[in-house]
N, C-alpha and C positions, 0 to 999 in steps of 0.2 A: 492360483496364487502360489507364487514361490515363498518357501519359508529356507531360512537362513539355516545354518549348524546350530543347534541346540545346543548353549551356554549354560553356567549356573551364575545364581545370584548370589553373589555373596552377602549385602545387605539387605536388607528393608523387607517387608513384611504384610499382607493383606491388614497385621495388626496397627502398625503404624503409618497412617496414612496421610498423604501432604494436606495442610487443611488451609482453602483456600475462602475464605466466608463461611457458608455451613458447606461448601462442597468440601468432600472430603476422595484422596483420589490413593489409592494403592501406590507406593512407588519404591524403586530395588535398585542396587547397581549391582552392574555383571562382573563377572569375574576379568572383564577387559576393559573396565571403567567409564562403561556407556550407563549411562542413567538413563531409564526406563520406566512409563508407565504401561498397564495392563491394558490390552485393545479395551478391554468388557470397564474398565475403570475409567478411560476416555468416553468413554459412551457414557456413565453414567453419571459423569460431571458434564456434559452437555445437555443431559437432561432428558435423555431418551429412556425410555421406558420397557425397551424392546427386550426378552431375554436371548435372544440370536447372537451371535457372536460374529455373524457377517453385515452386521446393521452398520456401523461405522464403515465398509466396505460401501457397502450401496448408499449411505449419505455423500461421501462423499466425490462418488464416478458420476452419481446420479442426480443432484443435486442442484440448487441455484449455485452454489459455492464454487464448482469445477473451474469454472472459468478466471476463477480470483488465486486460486492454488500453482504457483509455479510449476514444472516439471519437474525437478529434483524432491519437491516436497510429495507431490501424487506419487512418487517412484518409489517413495518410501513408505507411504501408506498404502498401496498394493502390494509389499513386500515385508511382511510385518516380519519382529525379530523372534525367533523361537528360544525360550530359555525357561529352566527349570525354577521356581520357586519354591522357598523353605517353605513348609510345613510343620505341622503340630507333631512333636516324637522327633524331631530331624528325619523323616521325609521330605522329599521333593515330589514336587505336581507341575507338567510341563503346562506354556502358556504360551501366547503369543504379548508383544507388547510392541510400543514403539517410541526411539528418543524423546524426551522432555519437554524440547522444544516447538514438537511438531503440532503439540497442544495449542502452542501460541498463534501458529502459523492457523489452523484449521478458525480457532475465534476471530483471530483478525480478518479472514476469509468471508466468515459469516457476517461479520461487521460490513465489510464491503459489499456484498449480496445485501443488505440490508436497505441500503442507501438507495439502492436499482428497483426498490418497491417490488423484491422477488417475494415468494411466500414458503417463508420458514418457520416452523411453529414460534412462537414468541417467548415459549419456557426456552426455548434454546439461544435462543436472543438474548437472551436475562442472562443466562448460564455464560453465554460468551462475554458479554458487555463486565458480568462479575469476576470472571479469572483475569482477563484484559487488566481490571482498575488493581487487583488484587495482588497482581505480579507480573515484573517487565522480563521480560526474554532475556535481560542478561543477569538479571537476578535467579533463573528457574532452577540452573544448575546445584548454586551454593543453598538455596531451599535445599534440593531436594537431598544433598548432603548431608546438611543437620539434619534434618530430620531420621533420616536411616543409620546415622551413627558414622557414616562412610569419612575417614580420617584422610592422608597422605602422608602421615609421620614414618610411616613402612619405609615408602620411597624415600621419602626426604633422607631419613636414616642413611639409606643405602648411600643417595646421590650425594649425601657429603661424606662418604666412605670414597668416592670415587673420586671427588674434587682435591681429597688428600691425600690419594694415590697420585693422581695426574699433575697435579699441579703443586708446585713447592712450597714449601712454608713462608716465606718472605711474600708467596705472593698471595697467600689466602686473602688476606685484606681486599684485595681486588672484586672479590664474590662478595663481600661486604656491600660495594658499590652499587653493583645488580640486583637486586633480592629474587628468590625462586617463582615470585609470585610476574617477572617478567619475563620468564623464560615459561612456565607454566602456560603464563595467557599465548603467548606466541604459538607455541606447541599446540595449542588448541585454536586457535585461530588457521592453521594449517592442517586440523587433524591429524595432526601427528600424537602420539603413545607418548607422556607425561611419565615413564615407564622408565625401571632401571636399565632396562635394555634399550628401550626409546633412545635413553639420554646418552648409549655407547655408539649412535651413530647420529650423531645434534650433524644437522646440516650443516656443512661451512658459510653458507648463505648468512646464517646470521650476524654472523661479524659486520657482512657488507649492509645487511639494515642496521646495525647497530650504528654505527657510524653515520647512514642518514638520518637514523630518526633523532638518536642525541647529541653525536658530534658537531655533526654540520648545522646545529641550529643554536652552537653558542654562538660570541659574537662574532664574526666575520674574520678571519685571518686564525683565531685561537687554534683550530683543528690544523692549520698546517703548521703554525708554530708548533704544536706538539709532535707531528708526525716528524717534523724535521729535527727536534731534540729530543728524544727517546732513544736510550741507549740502545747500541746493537752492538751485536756481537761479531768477530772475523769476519764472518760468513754474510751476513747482513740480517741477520732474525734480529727482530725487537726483545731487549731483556728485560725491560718490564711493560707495565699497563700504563696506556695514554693517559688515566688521572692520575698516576703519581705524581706526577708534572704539574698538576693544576694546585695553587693555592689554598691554604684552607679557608682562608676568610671570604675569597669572592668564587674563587673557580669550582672548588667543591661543592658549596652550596647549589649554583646555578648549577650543576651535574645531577646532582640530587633529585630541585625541583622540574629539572627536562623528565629524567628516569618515572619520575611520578603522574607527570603531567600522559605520559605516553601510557605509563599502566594504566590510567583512568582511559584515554582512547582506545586501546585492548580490549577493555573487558565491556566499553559501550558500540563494540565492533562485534557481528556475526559472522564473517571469514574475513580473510586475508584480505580478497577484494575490496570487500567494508570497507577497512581499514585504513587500505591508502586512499580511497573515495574520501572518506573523515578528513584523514592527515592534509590532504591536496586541497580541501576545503579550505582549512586554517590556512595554508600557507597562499593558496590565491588572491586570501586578502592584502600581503602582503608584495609578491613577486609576481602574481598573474597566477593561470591556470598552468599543473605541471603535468608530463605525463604520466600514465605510471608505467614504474618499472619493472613491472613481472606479468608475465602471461597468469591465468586465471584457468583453473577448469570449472565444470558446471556446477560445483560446489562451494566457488570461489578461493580454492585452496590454493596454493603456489603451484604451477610449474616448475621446478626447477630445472636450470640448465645443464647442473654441477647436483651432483652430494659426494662430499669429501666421505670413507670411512673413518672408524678411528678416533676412539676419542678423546688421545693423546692432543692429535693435530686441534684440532675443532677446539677445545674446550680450555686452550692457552692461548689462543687466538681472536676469542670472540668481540674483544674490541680491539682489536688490534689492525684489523684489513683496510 
């Protein structure tokens, strides 16, 4: 078993633990903003009894469930994460643990093994079926936050220190339009660092989703009416933001409710892939099936073809491409 570089946790605590019914489950975030449960804490919200610390190893290689468990999900739970946890006095006690979500994937697993009349103890069956009703995969994150205390005001702090270094006063209003909470889900739908340094190198990429997922889905002609009357400058740069242009009574509103409409598809999305599978849903019904636009790796994260540095360029641009 490979074990990872040994992290600390900056929140959460064996004292404070996520409670999910009467399960109740240890849970920390690292000092790199993964949220983590403890192996031996998984195990004992499933309901095992066992004091091994390799029991959840061998349930799950060994098990009716192997076969319902994707690749990337077994890859992760053979490769647990190693990280230090606070203790009593400010000590730390090294552990192993594993992402949040991987809890979800393992129940739901079980669930499926279940259905195939394999033979799994039934207290674990229970124990799956009650996290499953208790909490949806896109809610485990913002659990496991409250509960450990674990904030973003740090960053945010920072990132609108930076938004008013990079970008001018006249055009602050523009970040108004966006809220943090869509460029956050995005960031995380790509795995990418939600992180002051993260946000100094924001992929150029986005611009160009930004535009298909809210531009191109006002009415029919709007996005190039704007593209075609948005001031520019000598050179040909755009000198303001596409919604300045829109209306306050009809255009901004529909901007608005697109921008929200897409954060609710974000955050009911597992990677990037997800996402445009969702998004190509809705709009099938509409214009046919589309395809999607970006390669995928086995994470479902973006490929990209391009990352701009810089995030002068990136962060005056983002609806703009």
């Amino acid at each position: 078993m490979t074990a990872k570089k040994i992290i600390k946790a900056e929140y959460g605590s064996d004292k404070t633990p996520l409670q999910l019914g009467e399960i109740e489950i240890p849970c920390y975030v690292l000092e790199d903003g993964t949220r983590v449960f403890s192996g031996r804490g998984i195990q004992k919200a499933l309901g095992s009894t066992s004091t091994s610390g390799s029991w959840l190893s061998k349930f799950v290689n060994d098990s009716a469930i192997k076969p319902y468990l994707n690749t990337g999900v077994l890859e992760q739970l053979n490769n647990p994460i190693a990280f230090q946890r606070p203790q009593a006095g400010g000590s730390q006690s090294s552990t192993y643990g594993y992402e949040v979500t991987i809890l979800i994937d393992i129940c739901d697993s079980i669930l499926q093994a279940k259905k195939t009349g394999t033979d799994i103890p039934e207290n674990i069956i229970e124990n799956a079926e009650l996290i499953i009703r208790s909490v949806a995969k896109v809610g485990i994150v913002a659990l496991v936050d409250e509960v450990t205390g674990y904030q973003y005001k740090r960053e945010n702090d920072e990132l609108q220190k930076i938004l008013a270094k990079y970008i001018s006063a006249e055009l602050l209003p523009w970040q108004k339009k966006f809220p943090d909470i869509y460029y956050k889900e995005l960031f995380r739908l790509n795995g990418w660092d939600f992180t002051v340094n993260g946000i100094k190198k924001r992929p150029g990429v986005i611009g160009t989703w930004t535009k298909k997922l809210i531009y191109e889905q006002l009415p029919a002609g709007i996005l190039e009416e704007l593209e075609k009357n948005v001031p520019k400058s000598n050179v040909g740069n755009k000198t303001a933001r596409l919604h300045q242009l829109l209306t306050e009574d009809i255009g901004n509103p529909h901007l608005t409710a697109q921008i929200n409409q897409m954060v609710t598809l974000f955050q009911l999305s597992d990677n990037m892939q997800h996402m445009w599978g969702q998004f190509n849903k809705l709009k099938s019904r509409q214009q046919g099936q589309l395809e999607l636009p970006y390669n995928f790796n086995e994470k479902g994260f973006t490929i990209e073809p391009k990352e701009v540095d810089g995030a002068t360029d990136n962060l005056e641009n983002y609806d703009n491409k």
